[in-house]
N, C-alpha and C positions, 0 to 999 in steps of 0.2 A: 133413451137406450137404443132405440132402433135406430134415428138418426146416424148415431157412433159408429154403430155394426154398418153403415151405408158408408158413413166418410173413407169408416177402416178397409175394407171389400175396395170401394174406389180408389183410393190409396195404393191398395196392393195389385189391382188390375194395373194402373199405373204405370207400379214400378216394377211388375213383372213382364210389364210389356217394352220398358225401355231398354235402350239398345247397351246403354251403359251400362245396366243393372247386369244386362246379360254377358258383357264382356268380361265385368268385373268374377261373379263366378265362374266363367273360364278361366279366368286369371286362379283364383282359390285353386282349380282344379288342377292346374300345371302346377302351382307352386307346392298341392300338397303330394304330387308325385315326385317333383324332388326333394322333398322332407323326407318321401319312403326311402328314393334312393343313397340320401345323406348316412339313414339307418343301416347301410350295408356295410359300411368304411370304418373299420377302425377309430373312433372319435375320446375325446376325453368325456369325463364325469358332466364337467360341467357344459361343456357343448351337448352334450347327451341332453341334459334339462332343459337345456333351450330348444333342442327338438319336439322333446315331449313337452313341455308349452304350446310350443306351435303346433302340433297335433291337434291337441285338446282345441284350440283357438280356428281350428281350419274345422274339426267338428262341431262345433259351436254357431259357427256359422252355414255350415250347410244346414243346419237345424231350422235356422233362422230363416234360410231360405224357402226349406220346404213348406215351414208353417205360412210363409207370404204366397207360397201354389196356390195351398190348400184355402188358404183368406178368400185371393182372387179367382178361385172356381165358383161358377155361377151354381152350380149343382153340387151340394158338396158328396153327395149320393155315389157321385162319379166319379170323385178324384182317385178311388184305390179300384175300380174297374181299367185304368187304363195301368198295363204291366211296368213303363216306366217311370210310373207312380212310384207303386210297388218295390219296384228294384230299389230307387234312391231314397224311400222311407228306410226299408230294410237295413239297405247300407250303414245308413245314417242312425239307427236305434241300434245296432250292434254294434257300431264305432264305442257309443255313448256308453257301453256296460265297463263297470272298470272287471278289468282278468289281472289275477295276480298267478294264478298255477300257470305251469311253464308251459305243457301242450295248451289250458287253452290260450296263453300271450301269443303263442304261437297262430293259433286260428284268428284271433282279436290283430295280429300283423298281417293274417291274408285278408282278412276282411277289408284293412286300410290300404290295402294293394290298390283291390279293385273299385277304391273310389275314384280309381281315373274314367274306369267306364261310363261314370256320371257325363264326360265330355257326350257322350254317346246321348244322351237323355237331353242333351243343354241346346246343341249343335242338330237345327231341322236336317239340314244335308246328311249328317252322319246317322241321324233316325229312320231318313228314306231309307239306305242304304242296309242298314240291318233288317231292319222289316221284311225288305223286298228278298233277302237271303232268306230269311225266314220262311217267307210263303213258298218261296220257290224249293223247300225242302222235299215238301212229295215229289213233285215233278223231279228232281234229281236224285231221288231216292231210286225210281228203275233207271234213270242212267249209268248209277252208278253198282245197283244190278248184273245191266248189261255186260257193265263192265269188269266186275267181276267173272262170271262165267267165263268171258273171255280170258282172263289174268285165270280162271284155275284149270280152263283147255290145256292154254300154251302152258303152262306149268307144267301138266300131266305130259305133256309132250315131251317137253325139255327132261325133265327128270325121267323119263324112257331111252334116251338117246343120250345124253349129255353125262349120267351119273359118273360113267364110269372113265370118261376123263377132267370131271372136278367135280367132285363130291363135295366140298367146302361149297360150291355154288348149286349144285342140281342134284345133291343128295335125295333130296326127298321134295314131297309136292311144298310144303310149308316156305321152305330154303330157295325150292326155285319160285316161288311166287315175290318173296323179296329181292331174288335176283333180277326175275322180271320188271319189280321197280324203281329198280337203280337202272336198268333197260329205259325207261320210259322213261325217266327225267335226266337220261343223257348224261348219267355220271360214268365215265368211261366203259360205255356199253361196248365202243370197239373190240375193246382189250377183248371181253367178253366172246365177242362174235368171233374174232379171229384165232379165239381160243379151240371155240369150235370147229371152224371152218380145217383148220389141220386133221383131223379125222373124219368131217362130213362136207365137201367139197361146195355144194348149194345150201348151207345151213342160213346163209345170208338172206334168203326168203324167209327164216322161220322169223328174224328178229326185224327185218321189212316190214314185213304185213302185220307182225305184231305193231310194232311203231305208227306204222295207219292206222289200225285200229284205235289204240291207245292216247296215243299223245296227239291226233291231230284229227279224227272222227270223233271220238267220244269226248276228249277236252273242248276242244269247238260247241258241241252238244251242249257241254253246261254252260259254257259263256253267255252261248244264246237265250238261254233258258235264264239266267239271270239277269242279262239286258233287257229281256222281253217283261218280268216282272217290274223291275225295277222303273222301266218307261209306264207301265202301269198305275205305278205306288207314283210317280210325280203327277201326271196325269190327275189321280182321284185326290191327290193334296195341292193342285192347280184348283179343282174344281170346289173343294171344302175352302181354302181363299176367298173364290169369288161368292161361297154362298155365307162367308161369315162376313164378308164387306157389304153384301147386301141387307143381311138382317141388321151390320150398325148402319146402314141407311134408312132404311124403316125406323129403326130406334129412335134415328134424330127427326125424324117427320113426322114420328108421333109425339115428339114428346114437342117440337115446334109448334103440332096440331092445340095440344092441348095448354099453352102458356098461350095463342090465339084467343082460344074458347075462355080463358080466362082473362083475359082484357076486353075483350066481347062482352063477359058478365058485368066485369067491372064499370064499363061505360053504359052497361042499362041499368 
């Protein structure tokens, strides 16, 4: 019996480790985002069943998948410590409930949305890169702070001076805080500026220095802040590499060491 549990574990490190194993559930994972999007188009009856076929058949197989994770984890203690563990179990157990009432088919169809995010779990590079978003949330939490304060100044500002020639934009602080971010991502802020400018001659300063602030101090700010983790996050998954290439090196020199020690016995 233990033998078996040793082939089946070797088996599944295997073939969770090969390259095709892993393209191919890419493959699964595009194909069942266009199966979601096939569900949005008018179809017949019977194309309809062959969707949900394939549904059921694309769940079926991520099932499969994940029980071959769970095989080839050396620790099996650890496989739902790590979050996208977690996420692609979840996914994948609330795909498998059948829903017949309409609100919940409805949630049971968001559910099978976001099994494209499983690309995200599958895909190292697109794992660095969420993670590294992830950590880097506190650090852009007072960026974006900062940056507030600043967006409800100039606000207060603008709706002091500005209300009374467009109320539709600077009525109030709320109104001009969203004016100020169509300001900042440059959807015809001119129009804006020159609106004012007819009644306040140098208002072109207020929406200047707003725009340094905004779109090219504080944006800059987070980029940095995200490159700087993210060079991090490859870095410490550079170094988890070399320390996992090194324990299968040890692995194979002991286990070398000890089929030695056993032909050693054998010849005395």
């Amino acid at each position: 019996m233990t033998k078996t549990l040793n082939k089946l574990q070797d088996f599944s490190v295997k073939l969770n480790a090969n390259r095709f194993f892993e393209f191919f559930v890419v493959s699964i994972i595009i194909f069942s985002a266009l199966v979601v999007g096939v569900k949005t188009y008018n179809i017949s009856d019977e194309l309809l069943n062959i969707v949900v076929i394939l549904d059921w058949s694309i769940t079926i197989i991520f099932l499969i998948e994940i029980i071959i994770r769970f095989v080839a984890e050396p620790n099996k203690s650890q496989f739902f410590k790590k979050g996208w563990n977690v996420f692609d179990t979840l996914i994948v157990v609330v795909s498998l409930i059948p829903i017949d009432n309409s609100e919940m088919a409805l949630l049971g169809r968001l559910i099978r949305i976001f099994r494209v995010l499983r690309m995200v779990s599958i895909i190292p590079e697109l794992r660095i890169l969420v993670n590294s978003l992830l950590k880097a949330m506190p650090q852009l939490g007072y960026v974006m702070l900062l940056m507030f304060i600043i967006f409800y100044i100039y606000a207060a500002i603008g709706s002091t001076f500005f209300s009374q020639i467009n109320p539709g934009l600077w009525g109030d602080i709320t109104i001009s805080m969203l004016t100020l971010f169509r300001v900042m991502t440059f959807e015809d802020w001119t129009d804006v500026m020159y609106e004012t400018m007819t009644v306040y001659r140098f208002s072109w300063t207020f929406f200047l220095t707003f725009i340094f602030f905004t779109a090219f101090a504080f944006l800059n700010m987070v980029i940095g802040i995200v490159v700087s983790v993210l060079e991090d996050e490859r870095s410490k998954e550079k170094k988890k590499l070399e320390l996992d290439s090194d324990s299968i090196d040890l692995e194979s020199l002991n286990q070398q060491l000890i089929e030695i020690k056993k032909l050693l016995r054998n010849k005395n």
